[in-house]
N, C-alpha and C positions, 0 to 999 in steps of 0.2 A: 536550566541544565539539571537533569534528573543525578541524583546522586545516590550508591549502593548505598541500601537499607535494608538493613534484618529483619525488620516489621512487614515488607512486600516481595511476593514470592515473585511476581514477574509485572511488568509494564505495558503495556502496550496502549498505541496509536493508531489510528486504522481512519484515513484522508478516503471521505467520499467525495465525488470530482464528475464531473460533466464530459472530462477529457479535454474539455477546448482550452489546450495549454499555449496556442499559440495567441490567443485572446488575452490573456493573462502576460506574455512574455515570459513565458518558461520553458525551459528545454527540461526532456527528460532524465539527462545527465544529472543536471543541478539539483535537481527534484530527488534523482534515485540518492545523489549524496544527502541532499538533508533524511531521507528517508534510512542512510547509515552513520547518522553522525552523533550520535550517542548510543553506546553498547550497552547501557544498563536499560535500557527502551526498545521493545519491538513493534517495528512501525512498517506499515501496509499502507498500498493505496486500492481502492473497490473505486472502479468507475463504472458510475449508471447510467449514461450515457454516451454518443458518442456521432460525431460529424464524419460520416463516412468509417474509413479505418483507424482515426485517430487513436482508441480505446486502443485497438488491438498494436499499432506500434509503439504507442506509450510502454504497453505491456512487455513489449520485445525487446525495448530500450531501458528499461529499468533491471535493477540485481534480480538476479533468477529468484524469484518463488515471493516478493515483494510487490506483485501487480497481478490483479485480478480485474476478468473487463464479467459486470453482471448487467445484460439488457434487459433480462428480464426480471421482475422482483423474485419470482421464486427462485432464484439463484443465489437470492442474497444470504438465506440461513446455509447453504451447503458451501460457501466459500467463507464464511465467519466461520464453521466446524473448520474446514480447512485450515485458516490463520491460527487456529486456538489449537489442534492436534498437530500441527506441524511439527517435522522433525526441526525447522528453520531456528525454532524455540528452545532445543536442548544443544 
């Protein structure tokens, strides 16, 4: 459990994932909750890959702007700018 600290300007978490959450037994719900469930912490998931449209309903089922799908690697530095310039942050 992360706790506010004067010494660290921001936090962040960032879950890379294959998307096969039903392999796992995970629902996106629970997932998008642990992904809100600390405010002194900003937490992302980046999925690189994906079984069909898993990626993309993960995406759809999680808190707006918390779920990013990159198939490609070169996707991956312009969705990390993404996560770090976001307004999600302020």
């Amino acid at each position: 459990q992360a706790e506010p600290d004067d010494t660290v300007d921001e936090r962040f978490v960032i879950v890379i994932s294959d998307a096969n959450f039903d392999r796992y037994g995970l629902s996106p719900q629970v997932f998008g909750k642990m992904l809100q469930s600390n405010e002194n912490v900003q937490c992302f998931a980046m999925f690189i890959g994906s079984l069909g449209q898993q990626a993309t309903h993960l995406q759809q089922n999680l808190p707006s702007g918390k779920g990013f799908v990159c198939l490609e690697t070169t996707q991956i530095p312009k969705v990390l700018k993404t996560i770090f310039t976001s307004d999600v942050l302020h």
